[in-house]
C-alpha positions, -999 to 999 in steps of 0.1 A, spaced: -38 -30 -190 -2 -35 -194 -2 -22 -230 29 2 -230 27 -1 -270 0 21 -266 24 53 -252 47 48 -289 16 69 -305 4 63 -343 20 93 -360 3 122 -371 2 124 -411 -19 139 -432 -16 117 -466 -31 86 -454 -2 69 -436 29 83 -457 59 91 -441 58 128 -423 88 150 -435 108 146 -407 104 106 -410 123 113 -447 149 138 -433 155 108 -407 153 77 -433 181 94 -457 208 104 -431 209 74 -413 236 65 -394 256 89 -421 241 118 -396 252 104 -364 272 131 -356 240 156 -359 216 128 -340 242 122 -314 253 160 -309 268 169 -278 264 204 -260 281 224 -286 261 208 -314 291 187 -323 296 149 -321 292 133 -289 326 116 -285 338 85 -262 374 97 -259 377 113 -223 380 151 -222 419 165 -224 433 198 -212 433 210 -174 398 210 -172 378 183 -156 355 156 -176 328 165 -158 333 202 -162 339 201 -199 310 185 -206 286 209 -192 277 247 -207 279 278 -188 241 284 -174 224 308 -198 188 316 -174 182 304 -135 175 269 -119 140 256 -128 146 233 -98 121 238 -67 105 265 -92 66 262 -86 39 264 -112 18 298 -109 -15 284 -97 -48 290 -112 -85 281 -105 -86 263 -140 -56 248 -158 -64 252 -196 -50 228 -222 -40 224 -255 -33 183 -267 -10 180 -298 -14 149 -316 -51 126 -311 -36 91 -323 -37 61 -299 -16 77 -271 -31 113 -271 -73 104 -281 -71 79 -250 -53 103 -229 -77 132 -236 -105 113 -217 -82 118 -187 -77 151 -189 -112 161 -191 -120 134 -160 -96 153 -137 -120 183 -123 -105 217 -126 -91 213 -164 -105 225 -193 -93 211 -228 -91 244 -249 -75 232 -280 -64 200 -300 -45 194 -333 -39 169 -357 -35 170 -392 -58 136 -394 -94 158 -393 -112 124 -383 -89 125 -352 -95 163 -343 -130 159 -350 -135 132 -326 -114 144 -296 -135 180 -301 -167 153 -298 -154 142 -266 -149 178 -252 -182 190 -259 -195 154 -244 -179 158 -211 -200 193 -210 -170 217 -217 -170 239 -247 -158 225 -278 -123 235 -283 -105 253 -315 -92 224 -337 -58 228 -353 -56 200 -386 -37 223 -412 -10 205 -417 22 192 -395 30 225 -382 -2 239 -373 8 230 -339 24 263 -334 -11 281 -338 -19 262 -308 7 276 -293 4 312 -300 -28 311 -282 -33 333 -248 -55 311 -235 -37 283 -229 -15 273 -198 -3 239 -207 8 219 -240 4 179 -237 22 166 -269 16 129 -277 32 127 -311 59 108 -332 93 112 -310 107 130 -345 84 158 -339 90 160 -297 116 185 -295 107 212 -317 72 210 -302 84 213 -268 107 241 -280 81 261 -294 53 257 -264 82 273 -244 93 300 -267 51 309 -266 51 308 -228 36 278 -220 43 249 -200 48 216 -214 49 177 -212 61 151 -237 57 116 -244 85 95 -240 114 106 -258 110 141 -250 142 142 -276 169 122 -289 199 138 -291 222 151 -267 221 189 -283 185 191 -285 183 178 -246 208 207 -236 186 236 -261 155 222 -238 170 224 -201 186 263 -216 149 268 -226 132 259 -197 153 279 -177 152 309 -199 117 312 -199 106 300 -166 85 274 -182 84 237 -170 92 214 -197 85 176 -183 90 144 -196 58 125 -187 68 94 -175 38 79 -161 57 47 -154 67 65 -121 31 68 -113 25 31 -110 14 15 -80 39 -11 -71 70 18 -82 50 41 -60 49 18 -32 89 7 -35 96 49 -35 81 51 -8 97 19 9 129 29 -2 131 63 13 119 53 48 146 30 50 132 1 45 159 -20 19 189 1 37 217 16 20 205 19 -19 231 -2 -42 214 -13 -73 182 -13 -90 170 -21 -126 143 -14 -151 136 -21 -187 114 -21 -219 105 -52 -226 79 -56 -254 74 -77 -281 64 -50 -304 67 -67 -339 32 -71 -347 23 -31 -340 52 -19 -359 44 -40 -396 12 -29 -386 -1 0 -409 -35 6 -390 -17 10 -357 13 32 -363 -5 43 -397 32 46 -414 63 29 -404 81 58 -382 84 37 -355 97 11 -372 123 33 -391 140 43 -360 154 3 -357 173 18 -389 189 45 -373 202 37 -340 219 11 -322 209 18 -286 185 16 -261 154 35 -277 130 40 -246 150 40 -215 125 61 -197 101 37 -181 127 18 -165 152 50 -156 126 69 -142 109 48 -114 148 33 -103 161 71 -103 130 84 -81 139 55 -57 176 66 -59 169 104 -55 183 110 -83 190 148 -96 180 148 -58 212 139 -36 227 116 -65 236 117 -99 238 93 -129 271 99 -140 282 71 -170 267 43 -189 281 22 -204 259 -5 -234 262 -34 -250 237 -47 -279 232 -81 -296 231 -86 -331 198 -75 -352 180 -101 -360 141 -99 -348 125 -75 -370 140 -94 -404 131 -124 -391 94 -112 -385 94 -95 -417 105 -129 -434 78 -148 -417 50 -121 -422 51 -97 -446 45 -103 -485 70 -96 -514 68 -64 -525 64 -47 -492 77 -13 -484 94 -28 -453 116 -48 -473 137 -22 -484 146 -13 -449 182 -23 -432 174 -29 -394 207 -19 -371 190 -18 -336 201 -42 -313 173 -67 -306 184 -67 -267 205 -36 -256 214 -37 -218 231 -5 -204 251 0 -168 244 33 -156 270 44 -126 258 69 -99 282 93 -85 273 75 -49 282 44 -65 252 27 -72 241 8 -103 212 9 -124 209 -21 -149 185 -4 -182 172 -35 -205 154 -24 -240 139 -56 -261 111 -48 -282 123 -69 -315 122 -104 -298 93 -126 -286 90 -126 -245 64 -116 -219 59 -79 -214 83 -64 -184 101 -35 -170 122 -53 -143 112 -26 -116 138 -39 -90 155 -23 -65 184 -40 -43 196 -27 -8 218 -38 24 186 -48 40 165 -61 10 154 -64 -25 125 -62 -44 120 -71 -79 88 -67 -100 72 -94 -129 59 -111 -109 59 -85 -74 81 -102 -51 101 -89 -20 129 -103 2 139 -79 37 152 -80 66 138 -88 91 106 -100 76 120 -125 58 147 -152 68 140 -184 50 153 -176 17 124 -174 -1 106 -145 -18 75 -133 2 40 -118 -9 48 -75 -20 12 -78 -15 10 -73 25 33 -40 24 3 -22 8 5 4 38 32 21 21 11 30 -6 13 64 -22 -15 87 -11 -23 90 -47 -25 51 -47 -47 52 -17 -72 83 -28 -78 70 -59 -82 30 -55 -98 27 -90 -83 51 -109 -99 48 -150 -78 52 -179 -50 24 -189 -19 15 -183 -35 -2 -144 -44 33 -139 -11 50 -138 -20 69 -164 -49 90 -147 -25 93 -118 -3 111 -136 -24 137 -151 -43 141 -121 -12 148 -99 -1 172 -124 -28 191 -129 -31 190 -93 5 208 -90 -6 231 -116 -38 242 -99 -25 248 -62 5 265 -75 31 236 -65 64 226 -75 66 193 -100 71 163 -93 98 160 -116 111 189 -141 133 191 -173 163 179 -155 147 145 -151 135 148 -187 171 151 -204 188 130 -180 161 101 -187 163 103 -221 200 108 -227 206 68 -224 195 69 -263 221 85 -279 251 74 -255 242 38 -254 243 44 -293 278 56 -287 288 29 -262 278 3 -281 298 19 -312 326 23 -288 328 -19 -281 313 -7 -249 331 25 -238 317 42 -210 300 74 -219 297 102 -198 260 117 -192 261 149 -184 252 168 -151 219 183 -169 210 203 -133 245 219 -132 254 213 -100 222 211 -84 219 177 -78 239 179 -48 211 197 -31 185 171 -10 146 182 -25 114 170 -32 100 145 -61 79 120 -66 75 111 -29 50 137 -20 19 145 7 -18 152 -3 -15 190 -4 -54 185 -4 -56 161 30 
């Protein structure tokens, strides 16, 4: 199913569906606070003036180190990988059945303020034949109970993005290992606190894309880095989703914090899917770097215009002032050169896509519908079936040909591989250096498209590292 919607996850409130705390904290800054939701490395404003002073740009933007690389650092491996799930709405009570379907894990613990929720996840525990697990539904911050346990090696958080970082933050600060739903953060401050953290405590933080885990981006990687479309020089990828139904929906979002964040920012909101699948083909954090982007956004217009058309008089969403472009499109420059064109659309109405093309001096291939074009298959000028490449499938792809769960399976993939690295002890496929540097197209293509379109520079979250050739997403069956 290609129902990304489903990965934005209904938030996690206790008093039937009204706005959470944070939501409120959120609603009355608005863009008043950009300076604390666009904070740069010092906690400060992110700014689009270059840097001054005999130090370089790049070197002013990035903090002294404060703990050691988490790059090529390997999970500790176990014979059962124990988990605790934060937040059982649409995203995290599907995703549960995957966790439980992967052999070797054991869910130990799940929380939600929504008892119903808790109540039915624990159901499913004890119904795959595992022991039913401690249930945390006191409140919005029980979550940290979870994650004082001692029994429990890894946190999967699937909650409202307001509630991402500090619940990331505090899995770390308990010792444990963590993953987040896409945004793992939104501000340029709280990505920096989280590489710091990871590194401090030797914990892996990870941003779980599981768009990288499809098989058509699995099958390009792979493509890609055997040569097959040359030289790299451009690639693109995108949110595309008409979303305006699910937001003004109350049962599927059960409050309107998804919606509130088109009042807040101006930028690109969920870059992830589309970064992460063209940076994996690019390598990088791996042998390249993204270095600037610069946005551009056109007006607002999509979610008034729904609301006009759909929503009666006296509706809570009509006292809401939408500033998020409708169709942001951001040019991210690589330090090798290479562009990577981000799209985010999700106010308009258009067929679902990500883009999911990559360009090379021997090729292209672009995605929606899968089509390919390289040399020397392919002469005439005319697009030829991606279909017949299916050799280059991912060993992932070609263990698990009818992998369950959504998304066309990617989603099972992705837990399965992880859990897999977490078992046998294995380094990550990616690590908290993807996560910030995925994620940090929100707040600067806020900033670029306050700028008129001003580059903004995103910073080198690895320190240096990237320079270094190392593994990713391109792996071998440690299992063959």
């Amino acid at each position: 199913m290609n129902d990304d919607a489903q990965h934005e996850n209904a938030p996690q409130e206790a008093n039937g569906g009204s706005p959470s705390r944070r939501s409120v904290l959120w609603t009355t800054a608005g863009v008043a606070g950009a300076g604390l939701v666009l904070g740069g490395p010092g906690g400060g404003t992110a700014s689009a003036a270059p840097a001054t002073g005999s130090r370089s740009p790049e070197a002013a933007a990035v903090p002294a180190r404060k703990g050691r690389t988490m790059v090529s650092v390997p999970f500790e491996g176990r014979s059962t990988v124990r988990v605790g799930i934060v937040g059982l709405g649409n995203r995290g009570g599907s995703m549960i059945d995957l966790f439980l379907a992967v052999p070797g894990v054991r869910v130990v613990a799940v929380c939600d303020p929504v008892r119903a929720k808790a109540e039915r996840a624990s159901a499913k525990v004890t119904a795959a034949g595992q022991p039913a697990p401690a249930v945390y539904t006191n409140g919005e911050d029980d979550y940290a109970n979870l994650c004082k346990r001692g029994d429990i090696d890894f946190v999967y958080v699937a909650t409202p993005w307001d509630f991402h970082f500090e619940m990331a933050k505090t899995a770390m600060l308990n010792g444990k290992h963590v993953g987040v739903e896409c945004p793992i953060a939104l501000r340029l401050d709280q990505l920096w606190e989280l590489v710091d953290l990871s590194e401090r405590t030797r914990r892996h933080c990870m941003q779980l894309e599981n768009c990288c885990y499809g098989q058509n981006e699995m099958r390009v990687l792979r493509m890609a880095h055997a040569g097959l479309f040359g030289d790299l020089l451009h690639g693109a990828g995108a949110y595309n989703h008409d979303l305006r139904g699910l937001m003004f929906d109350p049962d599927y979002y059960e409050g309107p914090w998804r919606r509130l964040w088109h009042t807040r920012l101006r930028g690109d909101l969920y870059p992830n899917h589309g970064f992460g699948p063209v940076s994996n083909y690019m390598d990088i954090n791996r042998g390249d770097r993204a270095v600037s982007i610069t946005s551009v956004g056109s007006p607002a217009l999509g979610l008034a215009a729904y609301r006009k058309e759909h929503m009666p008089a006296g509706d809570p969403s009509w006292k809401e002032t939408y500033i998020e472009s409708d169709r942001t499109i951001s040019l991210v420059q690589t330090a090798k050169g290479r562009v990577i064109r981000l799209e985010h659309d999700v106010s308009t109405p258009h067929p679902y896509s990500r883009i999911n093309s990559l360009g090379g001096t021997k090729g292209v291939f672009e995605d929606y519908p899968a089509r390919i074009y390289i040399e020397p298959d392919h002469t005439d000028d005319e697009w030829a079936d991606f279909s017949k490449y299916a050799e280059w499938d991912h060993w992932l792809w070609k263990e698990h040909a009818n992998p369950p769960g959504g998304h066309g399976g990617m989603d099972y993939m992705m837990v399965f591989r992880l859990m897999q690295c977490m078992r046998l002890g294995l380094v990550p496929d990616f690590d908290v250096y993807d996560a910030a540097t995925w994620t940090a197209p929100v707040p600067l293509s806020h900033l670029s498209i306050k700028a008129k379109g001003a580059p903004q520079q995103i910073p080198d979250f690895t320190r240096g590292e990237w320079k270094k050739a190392r593994s990713g997403m391109d792996s071998e069956n440690p299992e063959a």
